[in-house]
C-alpha positions as CSV (number, residue, x, y, z in Angstrom):
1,X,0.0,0.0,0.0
2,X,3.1,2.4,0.8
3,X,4.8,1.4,-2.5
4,X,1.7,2.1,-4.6
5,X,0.9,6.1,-3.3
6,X,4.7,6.0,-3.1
7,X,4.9,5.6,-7.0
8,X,2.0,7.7,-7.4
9,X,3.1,10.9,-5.4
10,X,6.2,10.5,-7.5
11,X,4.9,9.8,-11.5
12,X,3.3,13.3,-10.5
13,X,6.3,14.8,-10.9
14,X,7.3,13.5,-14.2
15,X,7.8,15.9,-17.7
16,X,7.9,14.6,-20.4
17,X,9.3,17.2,-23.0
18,X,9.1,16.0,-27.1
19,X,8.6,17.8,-29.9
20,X,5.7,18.2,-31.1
21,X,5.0,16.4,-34.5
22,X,2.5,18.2,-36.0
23,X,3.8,19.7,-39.2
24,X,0.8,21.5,-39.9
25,X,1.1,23.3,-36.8
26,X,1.5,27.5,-37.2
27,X,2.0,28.2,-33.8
28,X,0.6,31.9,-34.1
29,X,-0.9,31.4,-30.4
30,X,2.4,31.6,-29.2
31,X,3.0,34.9,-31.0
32,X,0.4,36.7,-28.8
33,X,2.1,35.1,-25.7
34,X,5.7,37.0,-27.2
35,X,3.9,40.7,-28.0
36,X,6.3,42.0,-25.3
37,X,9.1,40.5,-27.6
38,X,8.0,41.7,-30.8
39,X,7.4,44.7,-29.8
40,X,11.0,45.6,-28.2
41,X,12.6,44.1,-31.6
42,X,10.1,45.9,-33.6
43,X,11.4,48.9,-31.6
44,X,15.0,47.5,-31.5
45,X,15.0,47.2,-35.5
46,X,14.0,50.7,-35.5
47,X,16.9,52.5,-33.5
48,X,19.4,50.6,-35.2
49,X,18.4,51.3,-38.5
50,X,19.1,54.7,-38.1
51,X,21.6,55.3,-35.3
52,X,24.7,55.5,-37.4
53,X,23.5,57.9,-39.8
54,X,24.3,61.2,-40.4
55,X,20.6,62.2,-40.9
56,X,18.8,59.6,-39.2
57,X,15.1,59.3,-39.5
58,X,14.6,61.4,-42.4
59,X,15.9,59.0,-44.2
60,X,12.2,57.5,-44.2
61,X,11.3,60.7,-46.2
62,X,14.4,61.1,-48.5
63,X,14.5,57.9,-50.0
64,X,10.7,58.1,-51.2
65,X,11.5,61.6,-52.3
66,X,14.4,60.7,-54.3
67,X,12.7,58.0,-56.0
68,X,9.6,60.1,-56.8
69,X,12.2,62.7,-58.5
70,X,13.9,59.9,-60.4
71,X,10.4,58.0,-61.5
72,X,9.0,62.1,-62.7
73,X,12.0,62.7,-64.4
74,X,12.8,58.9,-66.4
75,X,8.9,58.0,-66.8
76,X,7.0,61.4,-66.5
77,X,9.1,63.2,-68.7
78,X,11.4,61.4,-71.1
79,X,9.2,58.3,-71.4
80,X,6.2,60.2,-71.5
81,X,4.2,57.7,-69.2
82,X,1.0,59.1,-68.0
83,X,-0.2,59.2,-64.5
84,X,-4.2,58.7,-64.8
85,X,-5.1,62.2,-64.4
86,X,-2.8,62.4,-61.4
87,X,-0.3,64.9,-60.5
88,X,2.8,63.5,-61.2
89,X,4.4,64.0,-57.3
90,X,1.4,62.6,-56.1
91,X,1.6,59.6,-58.1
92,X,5.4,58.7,-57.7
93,X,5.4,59.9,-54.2
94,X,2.5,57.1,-53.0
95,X,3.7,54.6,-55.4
96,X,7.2,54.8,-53.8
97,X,5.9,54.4,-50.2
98,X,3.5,51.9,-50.8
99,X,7.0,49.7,-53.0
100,X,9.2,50.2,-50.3
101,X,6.0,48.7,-47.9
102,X,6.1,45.7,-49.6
103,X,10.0,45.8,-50.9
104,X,11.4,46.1,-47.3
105,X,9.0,43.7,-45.7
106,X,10.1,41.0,-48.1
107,X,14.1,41.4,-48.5
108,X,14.2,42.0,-44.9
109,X,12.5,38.9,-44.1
110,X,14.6,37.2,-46.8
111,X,17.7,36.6,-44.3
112,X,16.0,35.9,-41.4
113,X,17.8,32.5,-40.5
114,X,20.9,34.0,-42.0
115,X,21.1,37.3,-39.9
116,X,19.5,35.9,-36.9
117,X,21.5,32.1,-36.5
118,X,23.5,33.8,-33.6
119,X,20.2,35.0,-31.7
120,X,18.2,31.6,-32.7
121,X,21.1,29.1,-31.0
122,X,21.0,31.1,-28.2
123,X,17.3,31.1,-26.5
124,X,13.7,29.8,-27.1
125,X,11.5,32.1,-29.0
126,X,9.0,31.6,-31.0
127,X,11.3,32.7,-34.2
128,X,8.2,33.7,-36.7
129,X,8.0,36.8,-34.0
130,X,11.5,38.3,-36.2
131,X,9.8,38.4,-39.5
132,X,6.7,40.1,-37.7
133,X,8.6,42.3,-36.0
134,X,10.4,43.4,-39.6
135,X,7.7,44.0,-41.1
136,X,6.2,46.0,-38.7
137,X,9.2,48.5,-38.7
138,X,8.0,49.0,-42.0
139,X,4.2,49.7,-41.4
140,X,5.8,52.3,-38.9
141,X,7.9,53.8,-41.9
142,X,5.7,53.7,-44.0
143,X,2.8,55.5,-42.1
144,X,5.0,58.4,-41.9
145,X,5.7,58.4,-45.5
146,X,2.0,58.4,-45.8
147,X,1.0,61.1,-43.3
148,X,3.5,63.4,-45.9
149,X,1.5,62.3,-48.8
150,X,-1.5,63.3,-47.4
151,X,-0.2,66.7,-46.4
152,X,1.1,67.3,-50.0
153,X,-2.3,66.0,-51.2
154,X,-4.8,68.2,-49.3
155,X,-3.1,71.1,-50.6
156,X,-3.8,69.2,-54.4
157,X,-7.7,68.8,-53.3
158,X,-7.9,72.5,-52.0
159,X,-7.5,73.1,-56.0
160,X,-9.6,71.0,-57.3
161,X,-7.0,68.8,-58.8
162,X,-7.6,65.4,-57.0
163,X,-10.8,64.4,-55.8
164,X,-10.1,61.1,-52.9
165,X,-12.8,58.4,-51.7
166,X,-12.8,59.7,-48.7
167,X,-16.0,57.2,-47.8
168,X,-13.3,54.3,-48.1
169,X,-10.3,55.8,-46.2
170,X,-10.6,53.2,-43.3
171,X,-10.1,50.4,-45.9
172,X,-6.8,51.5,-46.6
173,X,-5.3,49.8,-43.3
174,X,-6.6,46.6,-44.1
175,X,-5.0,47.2,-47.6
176,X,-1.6,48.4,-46.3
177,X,-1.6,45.4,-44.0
178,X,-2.5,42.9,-46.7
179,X,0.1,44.2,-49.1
180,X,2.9,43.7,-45.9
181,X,1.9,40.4,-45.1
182,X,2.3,39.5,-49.0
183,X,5.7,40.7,-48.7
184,X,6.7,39.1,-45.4
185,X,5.4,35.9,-46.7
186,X,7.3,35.6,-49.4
187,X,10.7,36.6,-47.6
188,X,9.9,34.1,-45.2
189,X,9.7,31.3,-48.1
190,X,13.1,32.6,-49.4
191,X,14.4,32.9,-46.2
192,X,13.6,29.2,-45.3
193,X,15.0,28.1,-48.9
194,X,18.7,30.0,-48.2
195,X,19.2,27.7,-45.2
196,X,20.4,25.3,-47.9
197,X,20.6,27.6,-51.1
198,X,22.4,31.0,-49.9
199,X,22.6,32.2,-53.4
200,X,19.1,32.7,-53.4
201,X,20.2,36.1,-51.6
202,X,22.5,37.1,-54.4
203,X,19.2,36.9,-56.8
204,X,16.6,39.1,-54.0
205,X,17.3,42.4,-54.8
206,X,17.7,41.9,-58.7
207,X,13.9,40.1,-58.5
208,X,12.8,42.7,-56.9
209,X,13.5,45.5,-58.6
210,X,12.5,43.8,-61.7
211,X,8.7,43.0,-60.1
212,X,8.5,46.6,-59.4
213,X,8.6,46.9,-63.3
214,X,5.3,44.5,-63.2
215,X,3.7,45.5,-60.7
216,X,1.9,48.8,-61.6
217,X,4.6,50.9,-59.3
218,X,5.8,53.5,-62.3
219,X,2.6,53.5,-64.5
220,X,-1.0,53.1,-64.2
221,X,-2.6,49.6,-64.7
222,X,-4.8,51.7,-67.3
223,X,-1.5,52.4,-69.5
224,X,-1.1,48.9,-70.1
225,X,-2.5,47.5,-73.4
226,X,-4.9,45.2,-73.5
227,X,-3.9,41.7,-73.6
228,X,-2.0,39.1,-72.2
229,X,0.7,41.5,-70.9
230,X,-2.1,43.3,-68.9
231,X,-3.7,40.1,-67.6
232,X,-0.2,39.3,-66.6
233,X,0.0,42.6,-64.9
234,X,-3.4,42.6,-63.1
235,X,-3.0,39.1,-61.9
236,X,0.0,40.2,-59.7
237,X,-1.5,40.8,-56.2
238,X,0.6,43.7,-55.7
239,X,-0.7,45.9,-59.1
240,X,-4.5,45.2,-58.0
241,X,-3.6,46.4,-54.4
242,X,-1.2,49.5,-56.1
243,X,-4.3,50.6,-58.1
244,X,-6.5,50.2,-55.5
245,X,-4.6,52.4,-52.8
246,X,-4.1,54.8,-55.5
247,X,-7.9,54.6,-56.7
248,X,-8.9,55.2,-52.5
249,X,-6.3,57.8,-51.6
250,X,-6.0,60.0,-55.0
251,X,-9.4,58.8,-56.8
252,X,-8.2,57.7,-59.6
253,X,-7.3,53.9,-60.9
254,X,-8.5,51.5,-62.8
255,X,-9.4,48.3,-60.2
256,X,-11.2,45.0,-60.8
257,X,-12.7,43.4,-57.8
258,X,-12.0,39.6,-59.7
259,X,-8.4,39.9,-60.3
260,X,-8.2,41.5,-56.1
261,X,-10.4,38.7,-55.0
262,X,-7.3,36.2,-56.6
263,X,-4.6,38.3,-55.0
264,X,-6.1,38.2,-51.9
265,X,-6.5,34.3,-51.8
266,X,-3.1,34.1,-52.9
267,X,-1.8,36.5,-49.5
268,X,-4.4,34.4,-47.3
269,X,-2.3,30.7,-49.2
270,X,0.7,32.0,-48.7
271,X,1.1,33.4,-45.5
272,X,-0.3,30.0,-44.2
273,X,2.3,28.2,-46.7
274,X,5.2,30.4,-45.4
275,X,4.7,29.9,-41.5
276,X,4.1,26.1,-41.9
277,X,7.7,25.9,-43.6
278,X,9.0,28.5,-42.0
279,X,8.2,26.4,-38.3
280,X,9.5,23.3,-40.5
281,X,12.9,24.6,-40.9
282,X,13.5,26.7,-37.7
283,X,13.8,22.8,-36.5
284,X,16.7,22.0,-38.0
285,X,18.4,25.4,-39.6
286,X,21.3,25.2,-37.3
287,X,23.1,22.3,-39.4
288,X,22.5,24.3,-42.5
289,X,23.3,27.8,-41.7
C-alpha cells in the first residue's frame, strides 16, 4: 500500500518534453504570448536602423522623395508615361511608399535565418516573431511616409485637382496590412529556402526591382495595353492592391474586384504556406546555416 501512493506521489512529478510532431502546426498562439518580444525588436530594429547615420530618420522621407524625383524625371518626362489624371508627385510619391512597404518587408524577411542564426542558438523564442517584427518597422515607416502624402495631397484637393474616396479611407489599413503580409510571406519562403541555397540572396534584390517593373509601381494599370501582358500585370496581387490604394487615396485607378479577389487568396495561401515551412525549418536550420 506504501509502494503504490509511493509511485504515485512520485509519476506526479514527471515531464515529459518532445517535440511536437504536427507539421501542420503555425503556432501563431504563441506569438500573442511574445507581444512583449516583438514589440522591443520591432522597436529595437528601428533605433538601429538609423543610429549610425548622419541624418537619421529622415531618411524615411528622403528615399521616397528621391525616387519620386527619379520616377517624374525617367517615366514622366522622357518616357512620357502618363499618371491617370494624377499629378505627377502625387503619383510617384504614393507609389514609392507603398513599393518600399512591400520591398522592405520582403528582402528584410529574406535573411532571417541568415542574420539571426546567432540570436536563434541562443534562447527559445518563437522565431516567426522576427519576420513580424520586420515588417512592422516597415508599417511604422511607411505611415510616416504616408501622413507626408497626405499633407502634400490636401493642398492638391484644395484646387480642385484630385478628388479622394474619402467614404473608403478606413479600408486602406486593411489594404496596407495585406500588401505587408504579402511581402513578409514571401521573404519568409526565401528565407527558409537560403538555409540550404544562400545564393538565393545574391538573386533578391535583382527580382525585386524587376517585379517593381510589373507590378503597376511606375505607370498606371490603365497604360497597359490590353492583352495578355495586362492580364499578366493585373494578376499580380501587388498591381491590383497598387491601383487600388491609388484609386482610394487619390481617386483615380482602374481596379477589378475579380483579379483583387485572386490576389487576396493568394496572401491568405501563402502566408499559411510560409509559417508552416518556415516552423518546419527553424527545426533543424542550425546544421545548414
Amino acid at each position: 500500500m506504501f509502494n503504490k501512493s509511493k509511485n504515485v506521489q512520485n509519476a506526479s512529478y514527471h515531464l515529459r518534453i518532445q517535440p511536437n510532431e504536427n507539421r501542420m502546426r503555425l503556432k501563431l498562439g504563441e506569438v500573442w504570448q511574445y507581444k512583449d518580444l516583438v514589440v522591443l525588436l520591432t522597436k529595437r530594429t528601428f533605433m538601429v536602423t538609423y543610429q549610425q547615420t548622419v541624418l537619421g530618420p529622415l531618411w524615411i522621407v528622403i528615399n521616397p522623395v528621391l525616387s519620386s524625383l527619379i520616377y517624374m524625371f525617367v517615366f514622366g518626362h522622357i518616357a512620357a508615361v502618363g499618371t491617370a489624371g494624377i499629378p505627377q508627385i502625387l503619383f510617384y510619391f504614393l507609389s514609392s511608399a507603398v513599393w518600399e512597404l512591400f520591398s522592405y518587408s520582403l528582402t528584410t524577411n529574406s535573411s532571417t535565418f541568415v542574420s539571426n542564426a546567432y540570436l536563434f542558438s541562443k534562447v527559445y523564442f518563437p522565431r516567426i516573431v522576427v519576420p513580424i517584427s520586420n515588417m512592422l518597422v516597415g508599417m511604422l515607416k511607411f505611415f510616416v511616409q504616408f501622413m507626408i502624402v497626405f499633407t502634400l495631397m490636401i493642398s492638391f484637393v484644395v484646387r480642385g485637382s484630385v478628388h479622394p474616396h474619402w467614404a473608403y479611407y478606413p479600408l486602406l489599413l486593411f489594404l496596407f496590412l495585406q500588401l505587408a503580409v504579402l511581402g513578409m510571406s514571401i521573404g519568409v519562403v526565401i528565407s527558409s529556402l537560403t538555409t540550404k541555397y544562400r545564393d538565393l540572396l545574391v538573386v533578391v534584390n535583382v527580382g525585386v526591382n524587376l517585379l517593381m517593373y510589373g507590378s503597376a509601381v511606375v505607370y498606371p494599370i490603365q497604360a497597359v495595353p490590353d492583352g495578355v501582358l495586362k492580364i499578366l500585370v493585373k494578376i499580380n496581387p501587388v498591381s491590383e492592391l497598387m491601383e487600388l490604394i491609388r484609386k482610394i487615396t487619390l481617386g483615380e485607378g482602374e481596379f477589378d474586384i475579380v483579379y483583387y479577389g485572386i490576389g487576396l487568396l493568394i496572401t491568405i495561401l501563402l502566408f499559411f504556406f510560409s509559417v508552416m515551412i518556415f516552423n518546419r525549418v527553424e527545426r533543424t536550420f542550425a546544421d545548414t546555416v
